[in-house]
C-alpha positions as CSV (number, residue, x, y, z in Angstrom):
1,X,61.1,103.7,154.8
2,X,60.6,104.3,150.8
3,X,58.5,107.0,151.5
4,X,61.5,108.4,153.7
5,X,64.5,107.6,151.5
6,X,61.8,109.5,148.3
7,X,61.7,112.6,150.2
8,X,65.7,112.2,151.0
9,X,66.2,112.1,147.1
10,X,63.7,114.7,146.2
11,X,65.0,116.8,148.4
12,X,68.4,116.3,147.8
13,X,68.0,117.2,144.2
14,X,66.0,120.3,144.8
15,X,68.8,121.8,147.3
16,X,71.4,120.6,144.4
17,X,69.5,122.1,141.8
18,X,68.6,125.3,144.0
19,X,72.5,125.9,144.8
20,X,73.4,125.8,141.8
21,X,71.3,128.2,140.4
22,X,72.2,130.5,143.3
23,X,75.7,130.3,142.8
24,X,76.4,130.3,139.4
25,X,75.5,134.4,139.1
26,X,78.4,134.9,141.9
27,X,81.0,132.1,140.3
28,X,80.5,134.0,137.1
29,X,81.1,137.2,138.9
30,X,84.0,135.8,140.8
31,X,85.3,134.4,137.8
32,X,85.4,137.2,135.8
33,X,87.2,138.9,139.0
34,X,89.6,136.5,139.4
35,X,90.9,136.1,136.1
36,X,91.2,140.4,136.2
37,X,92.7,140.2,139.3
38,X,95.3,137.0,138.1
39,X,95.9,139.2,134.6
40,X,96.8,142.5,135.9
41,X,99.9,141.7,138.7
42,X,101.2,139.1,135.5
């Protein structure tokens, strides 16, 4: 069962860790968007 909940929390942390990294490229992009998008109609 510790082995189990281990591989739970290793895992867990590598999928974190791995989303992150491949989102933050597209929230910056989308960010920088966004705020364009939000300046030009005000």
């Amino acid at each position: 069962m510790a082995v189990f909940i281990e591989f739970a929390i290793i895992f867990g942390l590598l999928g974190l860790v791995y989303w992150a990294i491949s989102r933050k490229p597209d929230r910056s992009d989308e960010d920088k968007r966004s705020t364009g998008d939000k300046r030009n109609p005000d």
